[in-house]
Chimera marker file (.cmm) of the C-alpha trace (Angstrom):
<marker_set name="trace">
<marker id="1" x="42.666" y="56.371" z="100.919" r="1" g="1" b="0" radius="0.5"/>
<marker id="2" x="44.639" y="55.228" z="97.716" r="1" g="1" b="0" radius="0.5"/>
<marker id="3" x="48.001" y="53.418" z="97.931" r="1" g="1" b="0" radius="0.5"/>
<marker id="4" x="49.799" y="53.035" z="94.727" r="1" g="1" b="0" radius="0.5"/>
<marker id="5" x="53.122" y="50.614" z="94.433" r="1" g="1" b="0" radius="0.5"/>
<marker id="6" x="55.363" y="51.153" z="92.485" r="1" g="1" b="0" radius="0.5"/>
<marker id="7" x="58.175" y="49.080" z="91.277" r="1" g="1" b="0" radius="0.5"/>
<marker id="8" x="61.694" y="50.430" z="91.194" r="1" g="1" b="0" radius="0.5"/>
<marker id="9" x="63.567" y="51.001" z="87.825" r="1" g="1" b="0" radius="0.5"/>
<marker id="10" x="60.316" y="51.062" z="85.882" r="1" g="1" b="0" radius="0.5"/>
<marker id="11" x="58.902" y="53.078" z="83.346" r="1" g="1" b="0" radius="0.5"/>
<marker id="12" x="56.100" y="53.459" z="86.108" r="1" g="1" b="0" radius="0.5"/>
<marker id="13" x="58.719" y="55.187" z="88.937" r="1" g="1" b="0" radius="0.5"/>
<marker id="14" x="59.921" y="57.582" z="86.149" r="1" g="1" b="0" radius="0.5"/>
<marker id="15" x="56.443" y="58.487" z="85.267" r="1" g="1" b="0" radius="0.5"/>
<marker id="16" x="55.214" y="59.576" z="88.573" r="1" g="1" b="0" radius="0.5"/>
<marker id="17" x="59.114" y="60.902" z="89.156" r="1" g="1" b="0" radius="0.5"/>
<marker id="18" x="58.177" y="63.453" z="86.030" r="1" g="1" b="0" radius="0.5"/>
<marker id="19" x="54.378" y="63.930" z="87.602" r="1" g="1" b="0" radius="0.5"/>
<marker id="20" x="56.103" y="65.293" z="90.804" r="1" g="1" b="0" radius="0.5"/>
<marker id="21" x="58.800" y="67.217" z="89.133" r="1" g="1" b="0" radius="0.5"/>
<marker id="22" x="55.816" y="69.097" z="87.035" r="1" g="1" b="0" radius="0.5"/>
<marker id="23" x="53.384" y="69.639" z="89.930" r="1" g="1" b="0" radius="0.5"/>
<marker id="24" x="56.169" y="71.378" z="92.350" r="1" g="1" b="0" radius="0.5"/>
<marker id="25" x="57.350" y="73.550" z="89.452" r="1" g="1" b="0" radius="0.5"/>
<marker id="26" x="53.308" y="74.376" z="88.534" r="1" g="1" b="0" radius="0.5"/>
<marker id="27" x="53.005" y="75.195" z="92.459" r="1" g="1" b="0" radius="0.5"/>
<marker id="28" x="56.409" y="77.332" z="92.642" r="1" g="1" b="0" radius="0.5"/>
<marker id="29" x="55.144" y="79.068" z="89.234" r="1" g="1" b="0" radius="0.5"/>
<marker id="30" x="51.581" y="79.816" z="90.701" r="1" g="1" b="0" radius="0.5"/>
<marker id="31" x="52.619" y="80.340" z="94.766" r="1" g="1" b="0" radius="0.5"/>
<marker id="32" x="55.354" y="82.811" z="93.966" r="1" g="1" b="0" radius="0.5"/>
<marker id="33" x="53.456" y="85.120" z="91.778" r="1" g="1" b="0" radius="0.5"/>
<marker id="34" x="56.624" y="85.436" z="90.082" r="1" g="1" b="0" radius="0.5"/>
<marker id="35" x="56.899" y="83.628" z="86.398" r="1" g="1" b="0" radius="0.5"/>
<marker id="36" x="59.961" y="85.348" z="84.970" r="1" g="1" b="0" radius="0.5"/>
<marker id="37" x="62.091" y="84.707" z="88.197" r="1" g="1" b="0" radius="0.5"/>
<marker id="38" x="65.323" y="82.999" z="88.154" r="1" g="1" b="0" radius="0.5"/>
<marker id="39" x="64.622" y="80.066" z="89.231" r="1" g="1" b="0" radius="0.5"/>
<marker id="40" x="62.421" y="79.074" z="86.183" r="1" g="1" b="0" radius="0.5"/>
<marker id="41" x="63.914" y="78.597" z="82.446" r="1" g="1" b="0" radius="0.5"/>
<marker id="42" x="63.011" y="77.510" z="78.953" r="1" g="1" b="0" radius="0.5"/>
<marker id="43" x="63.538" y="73.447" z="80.113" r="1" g="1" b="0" radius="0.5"/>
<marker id="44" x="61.737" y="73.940" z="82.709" r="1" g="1" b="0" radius="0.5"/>
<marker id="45" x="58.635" y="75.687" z="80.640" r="1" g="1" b="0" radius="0.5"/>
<marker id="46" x="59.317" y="72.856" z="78.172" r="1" g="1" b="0" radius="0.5"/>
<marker id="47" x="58.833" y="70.213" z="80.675" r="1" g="1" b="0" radius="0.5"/>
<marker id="48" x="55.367" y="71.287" z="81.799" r="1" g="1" b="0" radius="0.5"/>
<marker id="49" x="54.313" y="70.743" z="78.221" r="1" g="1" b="0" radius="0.5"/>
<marker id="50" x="56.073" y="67.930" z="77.802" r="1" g="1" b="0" radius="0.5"/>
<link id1="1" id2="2" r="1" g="1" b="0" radius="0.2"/>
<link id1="2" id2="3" r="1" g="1" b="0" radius="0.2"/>
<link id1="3" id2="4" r="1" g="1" b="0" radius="0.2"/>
<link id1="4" id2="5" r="1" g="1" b="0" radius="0.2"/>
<link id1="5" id2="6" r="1" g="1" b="0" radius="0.2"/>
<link id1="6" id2="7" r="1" g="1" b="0" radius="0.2"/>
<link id1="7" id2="8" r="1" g="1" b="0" radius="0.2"/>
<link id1="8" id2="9" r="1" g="1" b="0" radius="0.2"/>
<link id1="9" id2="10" r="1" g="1" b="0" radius="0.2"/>
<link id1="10" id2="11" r="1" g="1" b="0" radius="0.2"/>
<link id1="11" id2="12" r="1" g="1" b="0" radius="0.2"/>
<link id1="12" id2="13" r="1" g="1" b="0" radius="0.2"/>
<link id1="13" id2="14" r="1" g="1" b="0" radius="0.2"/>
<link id1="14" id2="15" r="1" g="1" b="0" radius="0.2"/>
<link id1="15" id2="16" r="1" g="1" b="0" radius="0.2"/>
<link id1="16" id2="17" r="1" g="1" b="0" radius="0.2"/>
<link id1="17" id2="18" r="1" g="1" b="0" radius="0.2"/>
<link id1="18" id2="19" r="1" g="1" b="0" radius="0.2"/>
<link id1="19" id2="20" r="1" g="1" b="0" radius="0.2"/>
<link id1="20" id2="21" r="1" g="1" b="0" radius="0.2"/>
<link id1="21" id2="22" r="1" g="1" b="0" radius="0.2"/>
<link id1="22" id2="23" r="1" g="1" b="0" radius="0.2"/>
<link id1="23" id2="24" r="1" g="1" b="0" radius="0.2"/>
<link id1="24" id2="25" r="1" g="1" b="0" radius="0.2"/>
<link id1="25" id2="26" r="1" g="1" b="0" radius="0.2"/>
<link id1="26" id2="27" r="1" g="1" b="0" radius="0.2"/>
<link id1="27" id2="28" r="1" g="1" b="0" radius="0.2"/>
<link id1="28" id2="29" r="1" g="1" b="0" radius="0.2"/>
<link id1="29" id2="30" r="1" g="1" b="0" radius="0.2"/>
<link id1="30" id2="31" r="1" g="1" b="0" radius="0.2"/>
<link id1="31" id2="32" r="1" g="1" b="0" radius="0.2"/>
<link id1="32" id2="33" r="1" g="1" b="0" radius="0.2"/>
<link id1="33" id2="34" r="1" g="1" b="0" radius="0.2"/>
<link id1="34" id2="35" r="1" g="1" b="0" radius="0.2"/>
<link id1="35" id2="36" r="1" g="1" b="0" radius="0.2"/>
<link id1="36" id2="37" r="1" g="1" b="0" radius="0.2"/>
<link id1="37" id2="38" r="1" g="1" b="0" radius="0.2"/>
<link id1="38" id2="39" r="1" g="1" b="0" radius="0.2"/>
<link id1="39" id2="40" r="1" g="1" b="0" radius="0.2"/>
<link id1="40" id2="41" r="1" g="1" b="0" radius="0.2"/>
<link id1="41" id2="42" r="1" g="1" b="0" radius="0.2"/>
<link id1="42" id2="43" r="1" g="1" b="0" radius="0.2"/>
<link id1="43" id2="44" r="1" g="1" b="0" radius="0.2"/>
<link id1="44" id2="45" r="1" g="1" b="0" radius="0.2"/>
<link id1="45" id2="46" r="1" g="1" b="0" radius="0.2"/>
<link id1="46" id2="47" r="1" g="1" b="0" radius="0.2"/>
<link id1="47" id2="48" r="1" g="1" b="0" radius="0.2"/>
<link id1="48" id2="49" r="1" g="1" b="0" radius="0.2"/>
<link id1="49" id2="50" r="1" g="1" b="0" radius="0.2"/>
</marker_set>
């Protein structure tokens, strides 16, 4: 098991903030079979690149 602490209001918190952000959108993308569906626009597509 892995335990990672983070400090709040750091570069760090964003980071994994972004990491979670990307991997639900990746998993709604890929679960749904659906990648044109409303609930997914250009900033979003951006932000998996990003």
């Amino acid at each position: 098991m892995v335990y990672r602490l983070i400090a709040k209001d750091t570069i760090e918190e964003k980071v994994m903030a972004l990491k979670a952000k990307k991997a639900k959108l990746f998993a709604s993308v890929m679960d749904d079979g659906n990648m044109f569906g409303t609930g997914l626009d250009a900033d979003d597509i951006r932000e998996l690149f990003s």
